[in-house]
C-alpha positions in Angstrom: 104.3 46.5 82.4 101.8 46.8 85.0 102.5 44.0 86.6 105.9 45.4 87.2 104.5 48.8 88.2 102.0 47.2 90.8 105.2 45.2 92.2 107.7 48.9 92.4 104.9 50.0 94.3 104.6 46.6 96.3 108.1 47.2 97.1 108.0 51.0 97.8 105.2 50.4 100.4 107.1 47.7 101.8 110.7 50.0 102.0 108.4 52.4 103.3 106.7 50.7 106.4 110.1 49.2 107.2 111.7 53.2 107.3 108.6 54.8 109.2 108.7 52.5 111.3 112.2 52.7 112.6 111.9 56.6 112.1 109.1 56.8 114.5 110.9 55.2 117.5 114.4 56.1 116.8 113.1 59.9 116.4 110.8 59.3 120.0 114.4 58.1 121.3 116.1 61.3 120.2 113.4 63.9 121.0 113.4 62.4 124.3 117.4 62.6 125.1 117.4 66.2 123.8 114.0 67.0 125.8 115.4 65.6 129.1 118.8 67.4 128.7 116.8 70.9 127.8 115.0 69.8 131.2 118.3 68.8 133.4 120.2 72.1 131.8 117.8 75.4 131.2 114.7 74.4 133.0 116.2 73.2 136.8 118.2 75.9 137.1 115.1 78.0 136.5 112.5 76.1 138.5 114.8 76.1 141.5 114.5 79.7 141.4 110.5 79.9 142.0 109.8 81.1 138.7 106.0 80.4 138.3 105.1 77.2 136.4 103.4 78.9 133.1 106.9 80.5 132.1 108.6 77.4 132.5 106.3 75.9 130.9 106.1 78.4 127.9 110.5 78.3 127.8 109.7 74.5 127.6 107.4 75.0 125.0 109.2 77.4 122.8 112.4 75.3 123.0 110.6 72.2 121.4 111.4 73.5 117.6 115.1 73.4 118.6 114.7 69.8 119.8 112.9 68.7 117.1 115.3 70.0 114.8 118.0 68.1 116.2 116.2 65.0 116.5 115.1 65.1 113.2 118.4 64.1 110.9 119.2 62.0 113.5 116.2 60.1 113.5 116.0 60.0 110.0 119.7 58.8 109.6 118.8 56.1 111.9 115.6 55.2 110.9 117.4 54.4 107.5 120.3 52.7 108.8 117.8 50.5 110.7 115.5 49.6 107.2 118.4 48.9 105.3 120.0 46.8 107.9 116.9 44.3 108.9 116.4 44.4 105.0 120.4 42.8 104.5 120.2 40.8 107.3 116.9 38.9 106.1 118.8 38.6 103.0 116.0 40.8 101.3 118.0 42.2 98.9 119.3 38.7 97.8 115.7 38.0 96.8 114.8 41.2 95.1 118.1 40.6 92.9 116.9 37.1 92.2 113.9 38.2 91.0 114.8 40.9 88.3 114.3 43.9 90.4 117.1 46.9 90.8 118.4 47.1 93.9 118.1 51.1 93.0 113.7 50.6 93.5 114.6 49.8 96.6 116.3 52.8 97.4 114.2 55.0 95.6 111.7 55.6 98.1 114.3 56.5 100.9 115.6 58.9 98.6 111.3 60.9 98.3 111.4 60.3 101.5 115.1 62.2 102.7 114.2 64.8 99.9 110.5 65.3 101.7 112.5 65.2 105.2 114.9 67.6 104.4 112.1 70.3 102.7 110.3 70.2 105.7 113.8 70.9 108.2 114.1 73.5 105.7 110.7 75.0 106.3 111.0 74.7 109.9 114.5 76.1 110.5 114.1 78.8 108.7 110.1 79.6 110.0 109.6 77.7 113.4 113.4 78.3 115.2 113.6 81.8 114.5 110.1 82.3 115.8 110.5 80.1 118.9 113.7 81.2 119.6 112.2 85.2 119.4 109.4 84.6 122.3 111.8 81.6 124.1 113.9 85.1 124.7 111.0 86.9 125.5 109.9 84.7 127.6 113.1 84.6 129.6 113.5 88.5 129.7 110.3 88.6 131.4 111.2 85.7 134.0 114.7 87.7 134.6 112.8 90.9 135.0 110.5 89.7 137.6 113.3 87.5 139.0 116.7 88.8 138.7 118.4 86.1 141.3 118.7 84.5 138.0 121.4 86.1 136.7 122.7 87.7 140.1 123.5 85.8 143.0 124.4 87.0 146.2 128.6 87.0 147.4 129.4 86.6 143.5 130.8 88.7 140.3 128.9 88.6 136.8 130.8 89.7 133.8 129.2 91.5 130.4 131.1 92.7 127.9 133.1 95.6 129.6 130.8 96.0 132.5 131.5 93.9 135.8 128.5 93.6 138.3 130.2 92.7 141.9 127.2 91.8 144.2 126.5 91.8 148.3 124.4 90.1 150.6 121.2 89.1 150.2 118.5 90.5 152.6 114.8 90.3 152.6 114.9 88.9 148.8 117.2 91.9 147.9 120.4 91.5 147.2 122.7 94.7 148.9 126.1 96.5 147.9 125.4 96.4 144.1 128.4 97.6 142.4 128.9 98.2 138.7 132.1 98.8 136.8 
């Protein structure tokens, strides 16, 4: 019996190296595609605007949680796929059927793993997101405050809700001929 037990946990390790392994770069791969298009979409449009450096880097900051929450499953699903696959491929599983062992200890580890995966996206989207996304706003009410151009431009009409805001010319960094409706 133990030397059954000593080769589960032989094999768990194994499963385990082979997941983390691909987790790790196919959730680096992820976080990055996500972090660049937060870049090329939010943080451009504000940075071409002369908003100082420390906000953008605070929205940066504060959007990370979002990021990582999509990058997450993804990675994880992945990361799997990616185990599983070079496992079949090497004909691994052939082997561990040859020798006696369940195909389900191999899968066993993967499924501690998703469940530990999946408490802590739980944790985070329902502490970190909220949080983030509370001070990202804040944040970005204080930018638009001290910058409005970011929401007004000169020559054009902005719509919210039932109000229309129809602006003029911009002079001296102040934009002329406001008029509300």
């Amino acid at each position: 019996y133990k030397k059954e037990l000593r080769q589960v946990r032989l094999l768990s390790r194994y499963v385990l190296r082979e997941f983390l392994a691909a987790f790790v770069i196919s959730f680096l791969f992820f976080f990055i595609v996500f972090f660049v298009n937060i870049i090329l979409v939010t943080v451009e449009d504000i940075v071409s605007k002369n908003v100082p450096f420390n906000d953008v880097l605070q929205l940066v900051l504060f959007s990370l949680p979002q990021i990582i929450a999509l990058a997450f499953p993804f990675g994880s699903l992945l990361g799997s796929l990616i185990a599983l696959g070079r496992l079949a491929s090497d004909l691994e599983f052939l082997a561990l059927q040859t020798c006696g062992i369940r195909l389900l200890s191999v899968f066993w580890p993967l499924l501690i793993t998703g469940g530990v995966f999946s408490l802590l996206s739980f944790i985070s989207n329902d502490l970190l997101i909220p949080a983030s996304t509370t001070e990202f706003n804040r944040v970005y009410r204080k930018i638009l405050h001290s910058n409005p151009i970011l929401e007004l431009e000169p020559q054009s009409v902005k719509r919210f809700a039932e109000t229309s805001i129809v602006t003029g010319d911009l002079l001296d960094g102040k934009i002329n001929n406001v008029t509300i409706i």
